[in-house]
LUMDOLO-775678 format. One record per residue (C-alpha): residue number from 1; x, y, z. Coordinates in Angstrom, 3 decimals. Layout:
BEGIN
R  balum      east     north        up
R    NUM         X         Y         Z
...
//
This chain:
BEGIN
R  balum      east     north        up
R      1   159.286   115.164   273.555
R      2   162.046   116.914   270.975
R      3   159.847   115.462   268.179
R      4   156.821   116.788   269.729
R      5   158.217   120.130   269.787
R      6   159.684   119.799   266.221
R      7   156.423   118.939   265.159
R      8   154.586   121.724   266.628
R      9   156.585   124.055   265.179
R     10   156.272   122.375   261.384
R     11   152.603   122.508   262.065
R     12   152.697   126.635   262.965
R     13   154.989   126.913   259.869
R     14   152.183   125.247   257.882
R     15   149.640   127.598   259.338
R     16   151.386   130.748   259.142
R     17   150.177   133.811   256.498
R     18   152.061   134.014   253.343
R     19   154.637   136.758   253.344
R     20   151.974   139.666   252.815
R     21   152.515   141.847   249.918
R     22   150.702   144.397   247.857
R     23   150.718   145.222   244.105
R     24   149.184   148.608   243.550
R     25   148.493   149.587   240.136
R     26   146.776   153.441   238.652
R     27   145.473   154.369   235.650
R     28   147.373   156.666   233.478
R     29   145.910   159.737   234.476
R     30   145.982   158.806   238.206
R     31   142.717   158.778   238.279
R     32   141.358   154.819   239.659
R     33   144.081   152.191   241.193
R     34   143.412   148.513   241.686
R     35   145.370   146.977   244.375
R     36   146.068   143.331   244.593
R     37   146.661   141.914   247.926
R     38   148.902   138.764   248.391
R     39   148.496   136.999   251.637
R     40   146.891   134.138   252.856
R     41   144.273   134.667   250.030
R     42   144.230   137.019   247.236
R     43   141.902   140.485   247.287
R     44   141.282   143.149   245.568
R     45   140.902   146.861   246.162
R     46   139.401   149.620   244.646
R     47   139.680   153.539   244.622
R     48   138.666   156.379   242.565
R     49   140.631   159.286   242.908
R     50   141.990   158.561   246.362
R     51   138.813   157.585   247.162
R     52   138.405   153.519   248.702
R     53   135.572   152.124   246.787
R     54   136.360   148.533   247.589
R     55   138.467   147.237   250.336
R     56   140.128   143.312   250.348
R     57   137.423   141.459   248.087
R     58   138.272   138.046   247.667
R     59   139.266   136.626   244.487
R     60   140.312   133.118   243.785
R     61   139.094   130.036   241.055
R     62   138.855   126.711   241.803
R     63   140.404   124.140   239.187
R     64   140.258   120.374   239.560
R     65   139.965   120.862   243.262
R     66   142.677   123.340   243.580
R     67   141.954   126.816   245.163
R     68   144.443   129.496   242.846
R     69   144.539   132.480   244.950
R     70   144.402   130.367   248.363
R     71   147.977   130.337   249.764
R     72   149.010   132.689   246.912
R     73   153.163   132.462   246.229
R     74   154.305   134.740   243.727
R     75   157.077   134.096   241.163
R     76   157.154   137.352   239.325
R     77   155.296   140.482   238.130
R     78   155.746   142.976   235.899
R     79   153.779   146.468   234.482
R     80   153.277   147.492   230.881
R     81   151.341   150.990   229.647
R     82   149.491   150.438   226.614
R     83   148.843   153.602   224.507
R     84   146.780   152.563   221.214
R     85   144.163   153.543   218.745
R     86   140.765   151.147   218.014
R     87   139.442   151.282   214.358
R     88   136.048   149.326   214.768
R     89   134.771   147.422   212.247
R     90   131.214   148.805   213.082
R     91   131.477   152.074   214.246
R     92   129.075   151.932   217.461
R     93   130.352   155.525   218.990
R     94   133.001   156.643   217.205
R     95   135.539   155.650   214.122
R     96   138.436   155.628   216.915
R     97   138.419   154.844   220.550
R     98   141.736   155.625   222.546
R     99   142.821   152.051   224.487
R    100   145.142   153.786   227.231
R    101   145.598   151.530   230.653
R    102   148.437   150.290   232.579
R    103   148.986   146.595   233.095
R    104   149.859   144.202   235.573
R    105   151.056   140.607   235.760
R    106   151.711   138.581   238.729
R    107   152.402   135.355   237.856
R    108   152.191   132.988   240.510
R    109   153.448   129.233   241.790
R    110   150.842   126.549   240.378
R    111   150.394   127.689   236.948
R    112   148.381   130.343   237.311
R    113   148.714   134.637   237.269
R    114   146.338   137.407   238.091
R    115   146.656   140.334   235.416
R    116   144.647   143.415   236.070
R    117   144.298   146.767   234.039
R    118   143.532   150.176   235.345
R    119   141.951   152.950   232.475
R    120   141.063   156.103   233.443
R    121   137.433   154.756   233.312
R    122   137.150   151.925   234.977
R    123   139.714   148.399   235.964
R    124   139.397   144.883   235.317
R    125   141.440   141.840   236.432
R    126   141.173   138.033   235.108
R    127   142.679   134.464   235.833
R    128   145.043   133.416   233.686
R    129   146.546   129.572   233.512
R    130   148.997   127.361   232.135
R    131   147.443   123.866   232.451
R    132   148.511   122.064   229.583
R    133   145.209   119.895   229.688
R    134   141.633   119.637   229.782
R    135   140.476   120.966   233.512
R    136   136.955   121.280   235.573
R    137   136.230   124.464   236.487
R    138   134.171   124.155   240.220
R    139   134.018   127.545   241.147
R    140   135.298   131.220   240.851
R    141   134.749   133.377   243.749
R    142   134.345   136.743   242.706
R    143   133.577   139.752   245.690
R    144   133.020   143.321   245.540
R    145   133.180   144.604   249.765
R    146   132.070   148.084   249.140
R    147   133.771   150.078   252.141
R    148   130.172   151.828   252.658
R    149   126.755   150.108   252.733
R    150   125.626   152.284   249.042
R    151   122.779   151.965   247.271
R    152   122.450   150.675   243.725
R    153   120.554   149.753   240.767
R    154   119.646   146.028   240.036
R    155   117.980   144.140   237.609
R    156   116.910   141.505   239.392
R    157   116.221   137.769   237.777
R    158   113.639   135.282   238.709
R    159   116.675   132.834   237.634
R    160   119.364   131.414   235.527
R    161   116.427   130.944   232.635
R    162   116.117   134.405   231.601
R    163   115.712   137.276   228.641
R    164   117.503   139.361   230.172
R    165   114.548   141.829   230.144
R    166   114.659   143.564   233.505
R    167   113.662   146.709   235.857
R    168   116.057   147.929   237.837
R    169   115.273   147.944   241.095
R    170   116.829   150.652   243.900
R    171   117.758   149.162   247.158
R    172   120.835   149.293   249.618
R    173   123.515   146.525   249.123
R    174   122.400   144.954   252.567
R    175   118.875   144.332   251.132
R    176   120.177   142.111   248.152
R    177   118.507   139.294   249.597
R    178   121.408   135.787   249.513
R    179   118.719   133.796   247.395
R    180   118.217   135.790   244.526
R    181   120.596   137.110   241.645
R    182   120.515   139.989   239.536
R    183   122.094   139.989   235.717
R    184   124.673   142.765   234.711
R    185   125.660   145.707   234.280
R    186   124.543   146.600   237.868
R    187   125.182   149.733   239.870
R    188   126.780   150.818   243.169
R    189   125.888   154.711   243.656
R    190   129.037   156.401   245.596
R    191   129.639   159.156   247.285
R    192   129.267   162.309   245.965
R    193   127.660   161.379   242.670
R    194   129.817   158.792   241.604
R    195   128.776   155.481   240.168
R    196   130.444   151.737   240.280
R    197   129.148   149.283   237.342
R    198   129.738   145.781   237.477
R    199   129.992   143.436   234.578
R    200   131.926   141.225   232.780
R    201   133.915   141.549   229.192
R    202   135.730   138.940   226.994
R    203   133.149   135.802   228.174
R    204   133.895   132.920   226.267
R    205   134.042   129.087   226.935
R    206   132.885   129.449   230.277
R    207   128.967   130.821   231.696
R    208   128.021   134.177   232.901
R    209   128.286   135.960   236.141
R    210   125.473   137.303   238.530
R    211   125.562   139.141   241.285
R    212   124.086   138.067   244.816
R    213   123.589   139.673   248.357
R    214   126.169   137.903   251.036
R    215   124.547   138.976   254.198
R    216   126.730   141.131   255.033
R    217   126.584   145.272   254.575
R    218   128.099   146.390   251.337
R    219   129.409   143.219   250.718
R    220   128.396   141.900   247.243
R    221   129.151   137.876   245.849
R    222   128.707   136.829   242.708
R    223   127.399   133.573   241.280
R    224   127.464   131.575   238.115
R    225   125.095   128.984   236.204
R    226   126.402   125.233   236.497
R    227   127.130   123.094   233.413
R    228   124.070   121.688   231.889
R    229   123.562   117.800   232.743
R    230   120.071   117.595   231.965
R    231   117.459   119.991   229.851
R    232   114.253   119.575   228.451
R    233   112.272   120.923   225.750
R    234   108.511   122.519   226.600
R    235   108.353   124.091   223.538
R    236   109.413   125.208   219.911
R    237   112.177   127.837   221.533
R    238   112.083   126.865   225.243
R    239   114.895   124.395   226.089
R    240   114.931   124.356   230.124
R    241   117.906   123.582   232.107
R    242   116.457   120.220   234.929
R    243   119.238   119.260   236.277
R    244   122.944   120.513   236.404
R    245   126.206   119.593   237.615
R    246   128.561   120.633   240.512
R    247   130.737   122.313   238.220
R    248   130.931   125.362   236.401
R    249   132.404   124.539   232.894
R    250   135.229   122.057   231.377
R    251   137.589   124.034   229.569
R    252   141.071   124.148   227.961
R    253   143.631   124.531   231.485
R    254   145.679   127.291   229.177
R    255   143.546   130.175   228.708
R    256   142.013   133.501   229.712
R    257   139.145   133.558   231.912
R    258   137.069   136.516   231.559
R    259   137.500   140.359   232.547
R    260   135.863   141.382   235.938
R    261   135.344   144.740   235.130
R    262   133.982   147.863   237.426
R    263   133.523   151.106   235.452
R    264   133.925   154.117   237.830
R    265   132.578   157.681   236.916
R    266   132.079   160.567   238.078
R    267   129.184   162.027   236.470
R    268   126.471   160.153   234.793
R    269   127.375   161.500   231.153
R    270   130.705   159.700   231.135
R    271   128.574   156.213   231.249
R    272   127.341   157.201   227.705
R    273   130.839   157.625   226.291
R    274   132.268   154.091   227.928
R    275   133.790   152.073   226.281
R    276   135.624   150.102   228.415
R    277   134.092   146.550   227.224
R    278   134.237   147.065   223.732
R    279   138.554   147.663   224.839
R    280   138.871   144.839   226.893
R    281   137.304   142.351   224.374
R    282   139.084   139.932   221.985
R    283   140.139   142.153   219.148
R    284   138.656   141.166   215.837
R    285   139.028   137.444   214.588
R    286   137.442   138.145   211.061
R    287   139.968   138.411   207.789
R    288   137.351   139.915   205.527
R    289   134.693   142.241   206.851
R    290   134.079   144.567   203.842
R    291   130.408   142.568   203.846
R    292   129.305   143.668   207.253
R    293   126.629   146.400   206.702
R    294   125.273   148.409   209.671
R    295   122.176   149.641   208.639
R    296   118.415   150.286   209.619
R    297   115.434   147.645   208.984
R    298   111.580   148.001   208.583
R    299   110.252   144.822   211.332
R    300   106.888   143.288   211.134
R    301   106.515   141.662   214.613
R    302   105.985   144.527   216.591
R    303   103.025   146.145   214.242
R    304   101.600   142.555   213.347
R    305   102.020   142.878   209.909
R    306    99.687   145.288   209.896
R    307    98.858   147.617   206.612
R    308    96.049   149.611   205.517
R    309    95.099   151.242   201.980
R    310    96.639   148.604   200.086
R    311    95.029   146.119   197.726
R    312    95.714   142.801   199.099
R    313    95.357   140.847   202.454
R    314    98.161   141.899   204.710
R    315    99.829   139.263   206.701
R    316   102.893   136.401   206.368
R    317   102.426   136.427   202.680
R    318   104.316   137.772   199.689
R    319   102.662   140.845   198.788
R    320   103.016   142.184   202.573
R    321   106.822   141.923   201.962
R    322   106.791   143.217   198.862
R    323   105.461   146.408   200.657
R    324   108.168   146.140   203.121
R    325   110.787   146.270   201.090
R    326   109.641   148.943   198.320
R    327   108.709   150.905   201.829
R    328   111.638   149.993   202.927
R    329   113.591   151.410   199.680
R    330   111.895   154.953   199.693
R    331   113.406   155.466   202.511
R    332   116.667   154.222   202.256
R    333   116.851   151.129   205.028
R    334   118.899   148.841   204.366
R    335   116.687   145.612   205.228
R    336   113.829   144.215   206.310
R    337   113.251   141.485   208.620
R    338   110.728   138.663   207.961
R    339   110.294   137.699   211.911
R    340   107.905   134.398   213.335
R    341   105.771   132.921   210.451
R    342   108.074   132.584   207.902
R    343   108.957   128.970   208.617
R    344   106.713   126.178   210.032
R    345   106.968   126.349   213.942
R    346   105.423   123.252   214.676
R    347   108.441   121.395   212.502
R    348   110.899   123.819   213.302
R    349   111.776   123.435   209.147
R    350   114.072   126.593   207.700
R    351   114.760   124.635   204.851
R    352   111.765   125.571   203.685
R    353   109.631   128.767   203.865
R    354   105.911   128.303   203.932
R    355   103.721   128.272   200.974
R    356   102.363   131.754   201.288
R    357   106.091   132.938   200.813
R    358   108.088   133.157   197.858
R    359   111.558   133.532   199.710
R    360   113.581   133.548   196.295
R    361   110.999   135.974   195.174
R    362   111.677   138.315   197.828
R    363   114.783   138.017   198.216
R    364   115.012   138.879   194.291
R    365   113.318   142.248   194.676
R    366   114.860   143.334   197.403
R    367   118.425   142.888   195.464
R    368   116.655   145.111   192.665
R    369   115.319   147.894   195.601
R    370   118.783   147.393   197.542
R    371   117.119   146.131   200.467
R    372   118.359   143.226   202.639
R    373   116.131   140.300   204.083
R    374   117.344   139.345   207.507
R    375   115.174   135.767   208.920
R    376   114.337   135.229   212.307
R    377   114.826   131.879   213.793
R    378   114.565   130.013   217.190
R    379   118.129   129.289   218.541
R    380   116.908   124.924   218.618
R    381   116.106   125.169   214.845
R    382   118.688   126.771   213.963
R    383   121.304   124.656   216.710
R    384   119.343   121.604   215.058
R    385   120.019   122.021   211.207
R    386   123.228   124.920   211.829
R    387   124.798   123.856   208.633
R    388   122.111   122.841   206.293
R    389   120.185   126.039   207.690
R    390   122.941   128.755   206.861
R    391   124.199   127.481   203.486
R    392   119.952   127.700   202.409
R    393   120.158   131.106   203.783
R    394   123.640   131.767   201.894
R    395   122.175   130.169   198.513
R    396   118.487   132.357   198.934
R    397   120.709   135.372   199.532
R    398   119.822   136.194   202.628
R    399   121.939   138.844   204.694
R    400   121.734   137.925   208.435
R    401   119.446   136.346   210.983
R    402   118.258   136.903   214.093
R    403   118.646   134.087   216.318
R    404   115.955   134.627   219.406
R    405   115.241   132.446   223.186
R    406   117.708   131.539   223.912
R    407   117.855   132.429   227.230
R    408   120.779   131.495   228.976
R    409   124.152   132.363   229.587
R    410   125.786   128.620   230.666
R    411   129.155   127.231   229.224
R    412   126.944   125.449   226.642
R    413   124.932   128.436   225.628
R    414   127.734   131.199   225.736
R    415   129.635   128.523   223.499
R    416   126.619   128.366   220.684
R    417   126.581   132.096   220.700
R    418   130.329   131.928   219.528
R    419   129.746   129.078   217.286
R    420   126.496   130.929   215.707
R    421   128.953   133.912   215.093
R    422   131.805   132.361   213.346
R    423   129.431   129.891   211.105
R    424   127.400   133.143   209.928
R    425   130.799   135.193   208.983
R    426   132.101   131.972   206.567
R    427   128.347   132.615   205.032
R    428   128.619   136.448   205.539
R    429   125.993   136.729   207.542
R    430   124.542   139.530   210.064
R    431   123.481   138.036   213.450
R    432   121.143   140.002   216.159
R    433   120.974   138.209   219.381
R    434   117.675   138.029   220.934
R    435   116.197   136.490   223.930
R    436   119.635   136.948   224.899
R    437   122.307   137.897   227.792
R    438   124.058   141.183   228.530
R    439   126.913   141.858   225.495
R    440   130.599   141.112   226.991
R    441   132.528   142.352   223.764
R    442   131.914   139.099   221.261
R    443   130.934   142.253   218.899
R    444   134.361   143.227   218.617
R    445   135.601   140.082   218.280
R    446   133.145   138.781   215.750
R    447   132.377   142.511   214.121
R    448   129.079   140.508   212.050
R    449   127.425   140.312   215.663
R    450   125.446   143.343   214.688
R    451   123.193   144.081   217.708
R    452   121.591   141.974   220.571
R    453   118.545   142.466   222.774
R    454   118.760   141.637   226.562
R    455   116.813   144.815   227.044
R    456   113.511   145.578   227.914
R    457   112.529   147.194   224.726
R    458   109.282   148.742   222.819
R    459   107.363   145.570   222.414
R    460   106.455   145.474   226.027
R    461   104.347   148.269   225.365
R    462   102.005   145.662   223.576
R    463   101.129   143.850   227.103
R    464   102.412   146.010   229.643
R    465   103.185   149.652   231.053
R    466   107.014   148.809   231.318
R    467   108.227   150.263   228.266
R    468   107.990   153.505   229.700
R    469   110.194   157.164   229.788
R    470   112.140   156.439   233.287
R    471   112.658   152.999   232.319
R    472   113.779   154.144   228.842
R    473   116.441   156.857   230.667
R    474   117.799   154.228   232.781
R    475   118.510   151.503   230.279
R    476   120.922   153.845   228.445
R    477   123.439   154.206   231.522
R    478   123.695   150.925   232.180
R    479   122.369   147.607   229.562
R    480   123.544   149.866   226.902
R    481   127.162   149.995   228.844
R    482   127.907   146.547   227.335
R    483   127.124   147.097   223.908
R    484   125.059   147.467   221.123
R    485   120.674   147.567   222.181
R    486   118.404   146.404   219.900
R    487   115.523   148.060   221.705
R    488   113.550   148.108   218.541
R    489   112.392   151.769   218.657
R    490   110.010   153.798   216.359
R    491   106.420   153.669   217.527
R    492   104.198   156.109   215.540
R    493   101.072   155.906   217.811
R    494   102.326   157.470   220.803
R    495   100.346   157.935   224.264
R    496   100.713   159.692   227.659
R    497   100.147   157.879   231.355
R    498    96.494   158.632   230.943
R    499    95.805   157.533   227.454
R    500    98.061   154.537   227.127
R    501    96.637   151.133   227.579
R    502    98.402   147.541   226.263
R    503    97.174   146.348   223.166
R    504    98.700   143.550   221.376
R    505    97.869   143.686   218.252
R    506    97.743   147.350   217.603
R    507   100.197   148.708   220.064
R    508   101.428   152.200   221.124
R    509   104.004   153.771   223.125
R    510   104.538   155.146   226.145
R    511   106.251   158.878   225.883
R    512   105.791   161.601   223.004
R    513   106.803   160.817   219.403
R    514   109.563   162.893   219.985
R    515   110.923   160.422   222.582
R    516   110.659   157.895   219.807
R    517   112.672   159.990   217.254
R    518   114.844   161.077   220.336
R    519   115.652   156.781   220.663
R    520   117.489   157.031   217.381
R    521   120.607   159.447   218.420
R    522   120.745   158.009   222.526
R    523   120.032   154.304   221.669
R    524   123.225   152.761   220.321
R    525   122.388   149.603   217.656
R    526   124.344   149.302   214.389
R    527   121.331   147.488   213.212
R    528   118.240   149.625   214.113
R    529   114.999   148.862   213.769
R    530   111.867   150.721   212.531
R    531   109.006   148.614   214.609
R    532   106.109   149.997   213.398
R    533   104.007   149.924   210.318
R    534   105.166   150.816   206.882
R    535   101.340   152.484   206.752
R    536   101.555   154.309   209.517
R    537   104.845   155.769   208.732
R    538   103.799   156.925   204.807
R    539   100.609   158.661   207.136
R    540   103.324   160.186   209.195
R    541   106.072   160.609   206.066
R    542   106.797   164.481   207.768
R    543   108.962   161.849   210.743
R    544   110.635   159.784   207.727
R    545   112.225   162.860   207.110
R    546   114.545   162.362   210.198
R    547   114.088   158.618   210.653
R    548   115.127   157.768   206.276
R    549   118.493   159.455   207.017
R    550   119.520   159.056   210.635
R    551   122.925   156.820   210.783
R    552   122.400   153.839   213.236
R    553   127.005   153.541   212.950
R    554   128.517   157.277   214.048
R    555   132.069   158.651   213.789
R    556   131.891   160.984   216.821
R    557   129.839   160.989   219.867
R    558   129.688   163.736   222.797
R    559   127.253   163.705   225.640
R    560   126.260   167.040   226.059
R    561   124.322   166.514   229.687
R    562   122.641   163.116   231.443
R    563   121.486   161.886   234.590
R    564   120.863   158.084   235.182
R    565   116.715   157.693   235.371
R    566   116.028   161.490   234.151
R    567   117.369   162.408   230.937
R    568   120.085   162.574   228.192
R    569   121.200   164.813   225.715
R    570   123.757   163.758   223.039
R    571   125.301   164.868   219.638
R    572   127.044   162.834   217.268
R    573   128.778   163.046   214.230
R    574   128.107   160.573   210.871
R    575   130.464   162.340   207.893
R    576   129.815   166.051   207.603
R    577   126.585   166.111   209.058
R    578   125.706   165.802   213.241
R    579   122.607   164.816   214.943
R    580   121.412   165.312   218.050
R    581   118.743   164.209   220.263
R    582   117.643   164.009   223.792
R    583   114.869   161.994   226.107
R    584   113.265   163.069   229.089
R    585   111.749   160.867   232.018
R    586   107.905   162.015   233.273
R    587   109.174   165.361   233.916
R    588   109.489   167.809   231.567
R    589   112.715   169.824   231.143
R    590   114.577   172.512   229.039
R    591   117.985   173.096   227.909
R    592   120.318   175.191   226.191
R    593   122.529   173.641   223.501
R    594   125.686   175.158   222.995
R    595   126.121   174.006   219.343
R    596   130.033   174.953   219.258
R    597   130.425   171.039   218.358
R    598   129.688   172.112   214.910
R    599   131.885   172.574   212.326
R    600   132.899   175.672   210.631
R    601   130.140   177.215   208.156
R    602   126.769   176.845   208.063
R    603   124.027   174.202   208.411
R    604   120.608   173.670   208.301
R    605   118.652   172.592   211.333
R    606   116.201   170.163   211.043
R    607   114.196   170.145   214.291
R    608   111.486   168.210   215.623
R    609   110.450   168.762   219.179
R    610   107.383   168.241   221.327
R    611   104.449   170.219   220.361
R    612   102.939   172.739   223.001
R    613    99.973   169.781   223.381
R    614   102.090   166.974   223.695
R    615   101.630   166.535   227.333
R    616    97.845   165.649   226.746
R    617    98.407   163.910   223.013
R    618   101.338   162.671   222.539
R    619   101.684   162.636   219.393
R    620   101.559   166.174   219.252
R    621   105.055   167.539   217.861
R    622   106.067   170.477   215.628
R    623   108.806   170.831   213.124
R    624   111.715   173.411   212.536
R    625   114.042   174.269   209.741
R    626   116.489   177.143   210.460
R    627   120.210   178.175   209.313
R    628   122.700   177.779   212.352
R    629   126.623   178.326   212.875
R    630   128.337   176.741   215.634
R    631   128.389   180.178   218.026
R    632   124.513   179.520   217.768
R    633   122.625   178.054   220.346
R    634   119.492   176.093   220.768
R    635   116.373   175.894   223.147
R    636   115.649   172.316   224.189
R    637   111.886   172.067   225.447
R    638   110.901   168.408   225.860
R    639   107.319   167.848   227.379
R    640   106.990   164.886   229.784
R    641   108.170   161.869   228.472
R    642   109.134   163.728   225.627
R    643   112.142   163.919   223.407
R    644   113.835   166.223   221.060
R    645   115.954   165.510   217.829
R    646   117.293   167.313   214.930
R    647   119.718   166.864   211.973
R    648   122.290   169.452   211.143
R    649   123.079   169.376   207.195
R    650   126.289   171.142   206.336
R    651   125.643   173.717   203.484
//
């Protein structure tokens, strides 16, 4: 009987809660706290000035069977402020970006600590571990329990096997059905105006994250792409995942895993000035990065390579790129980009351009017109002949690629991403990521990632009605919250909801050409494309006057007004001269600029805007030159779906 008893009690010992205890951190100004929770599991809350956003969300990893965060038994913590200045390499918003956040540690028994960081934008909190040997990752439970059943904004997926080319869709958090996932950045809409984006930053070695409904109101999970076991190839560029196993990723035991991030704000401009991934990447890894050029580039895809009043058959050939690049020259971009033909597809050979190219030719005369060529490639070319494919495109002369379908986010993938990045830099080499998932700050850490796409960009005007104004205001506030957007802007035949219709081969847009030229000062890409045809921008050289000169890197940024869906209005800064510009969903709106951003003395205004018809043809704009000071202001009339830009030259 006394052993019973003794027994029992072992056994109520053994089921007992931890010793409960809670590790509240705030941001410097006070403004968002992240509380970790220590009892029988670990969670995490969330609150924005005073405010609960989230209340006791699970958080825990699974290694080699072991659940770190179940049974939690802390060892130590400790709190650091950070107050520091970021000099990007590539200069995406600004030359310097203020990295101000507290910091804390909790180490814990098993190996294993939990460090978060609270900014006065946003917090994030990663596992950390010790294991001194190869582990199996099964699972990472990751929870955001809203205290309120909001509404958000999600781009939903079809499935693991994706572009990353969504609509956001506007629902209540209980309506996230269980069996589907959306990608990130996704969006909680508080209270009071406030917003909650999810993501991820610092993703390396290990797949993406999702989000997912849990059947439960305002409760979010997340989930994650398993390891690989089994793919097949249907095509050139499609590899499909067929299989996979029940694990997550194998991985070095002593590492990082990556941020879990929520950016909080309280009105929609601030989500244009964030730069809270960028902050909490890996800082850079690259000794020499004098090479890396940001720059603009003249693209054939989207316009089909085609030209008009010229004297030779337009098309993958030698002449047509010839075009491009003198084009290309006049105007001062910095490249062109020879996109799918270049190589065979059907042997997937870039050792080799096809006959009707003279690469070394081209090449040649775009080093005389200082003019870049960037090649496009399929990610399983280029993964199948990596080396032997980069040191060709080293010895042509060749200044980047752009590496396209691969579309997913896995261990595997995520891993050839990084490997594509560091292979290019030895070979100082540009890389744009398309077919691609959200950025998660391997731009920072690899400064020669130059832009990706994961967006929903122009050339979906060429088979659908999805490339349009709202769409085009939403992106902005959230894809463009992870990084550089390679949404491939410039379309020069322009239409409104009643004139557009798809067509392939000889496109158009969506919105007024002012919304086009308005694309160049809200859409953030250090390498920024011009999609449409050299020929129909020399018919419309009176645009090239903005779009030769506009910076695609800036050294100051400030959002002047925005809502998520409706509009924006921004200025920024490259040297002595500012720009701004602004886009406008399907309802047309006016503004007043204060223009006290400029400097002392006075400028010339450069203005294009929509023109009094552009509501029935949208091409329709009108331009304005005028002296200004900085106690000047300006009247902002866009039409709908219109935009506004204009270029302020110091005198």
């Amino acid at each position: 009987m006394k052993n019973r008893l003794i027994l029992g009690w072992l056994l109520l010992a053994a089921a007992a809660p931890v010793f409960a205890q809670d590790f509240p951190l705030q941001s410097p100004g006070k403004v968002n706290q992240i509380t970790v929770h220590v009892a029988d599991h670990l969670s995490i809350s969330i609150a924005h000035k005073g405010q609960p956003v989230t209340d006791h969300s699970p958080a825990s990893i699974t290694i080699d069977g072991q659940t770190l965060g179940e049974r939690p038994k802390v060892q130590k913590s400790g709190t650091r402020s950070v107050n520091e200045q970021i000099h990007p390499t590539v200069q995406i918003k600004r030359a310097e970006i203020s990295d101000v956040y507290n910091e804390l540690t909790i180490q814990f028994q098993g190996n294993y600590s939990l460090v978060c960081r609270a900014y006065d934008d946003g917090v994030a909190y990663r596992f950390v571990t010790a294991i001194n040997k190869e582990v199996t990752v099964n699972k990472e439970e990751v929870a955001f329990h809203f205290v309120k059943d909001f509404p958000g904004e999600f781009p939903m997926e079809d499935s693991y096997f994706s572009h990353s080319e969504r609509v956001y869709f506007h629902k209540d958090i209980s309506a996230f059905p269980t069996d589907s996932v959306c990608s990130m950045p996704a969006m909680v809409n508080l209270d009071n105006g406030m917003r909650a984006v999810i993501t991820e930053a610092d993703l390396w070695d290990y797949p993406g994250m999702y989000l997912t409904g849990s059947g439960v109101k305002g409760h979010l999970k997340t989930a994650f792409p398993q390891y690989v076991k089994e793919e097949k190839q249907t095509s050139d560029r499609d590899v499909m995942p067929v299989a996979r196993e029940d694990f997550l990723a194998r991985t070095n035991g002593a590492r990082s895993f990556p941020w879990r991030v929520m950016i909080l704000t309280d009105h929609d401009r601030e989500l244009l000035e964030n730069e809270l991934i960028y902050k909490l990447a890996a800082p850079n890894q690259l000794k020499e990065t004098g090479w890396i050029k940001p720059g603009k580039v003249a693209w054939d895809w989207y316009n089909a390579n085609n030209l008009y009043g010229v004297d030779f058959v337009s098309g993958v050939n030698t002449p047509t790129y010839e075009y491009y690049i003198d084009f290309a020259s006049t105007y001062g971009l910095e490249y062109i980009i020879l996109d799918e033909g270049w190589y065979d597809i059907k042997t997937s050979d870039l050792l080799h351009a096809v006959p009707e190219i003279d690469l070394e030719r081209l090449v040649e005369h775009g080093r005389q017109k200082n003019v870049g060529i960037i090649l496009w490639v399929t990610w399983k070319a280029l993964e199948d002949h990596m080396d032997a494919a980069l040191d060709q495109f080293k010895k042509w002369g060749v200044k980047g690629i752009k590496v396209d379908f691969m579309q997913r986010d896995d261990q595997w993938m995520v891993n050839y991403y990084k490997r594509v990045a560091m292979k290019a830099a030895e070979r100082h080499l540009l890389v744009d990521f398309h077919g691609a998932y959200k950025p998660t700050g391997l731009h920072r850490t690899y400064p020669n990632v130059i832009s990706y796409e994961g967006v929903r960009g122009l050339e979906w005007s060429k088979w659908s009605r999805q490339a349009e104004p709202e769409h085009n205001l939403q992106i902005p506030f959230l894809r463009m919250l992870a990084g550089p957007m390679d949404y491939t802007p410039g379309a020069m035949r322009n239409a409104t909801q009643r004139t557009f219709a798809p067509f392939f081969p000889l496109p158009s847009a969506l919105g007024t050409r002012c919304h086009q030229l308005g694309m160049y000062v809200i859409f953030e890409s250090p390498l920024q494309m011009l999609a449409d045809s050299p020929s129909n921008y020399l018919r419309n050289a009176e645009c090239m006057e903005f779009l030769g000169p506009v910076p695609s890197v800036w050294d100051e940024t400030r959002v002047i007004d925005a809502r998520y869906g409706d509009y924006a209005l921004t200025a920024r800064r490259s040297g002595a001269d500012w720009y701004a510009g602004g886009m406008t969903d399907w309802t047309g709106r006016e503004f007043t600029l204060d223009l006290s951003f400029l400097g002392d003395g006075v400028y010339e205004a450069t203005i294009f805007q929509d023109g009094v018809n552009a509501d029935k043809m949208a091409e329709d704009y009108k331009k304005v030159v005028l002296k200004v000071r900085s106690q000047d202001s300006l009247e902002v009339k866009m039409a709908p779906g219109g935009g506004w830009v204009a270029r302020f030259r110091k005198l």
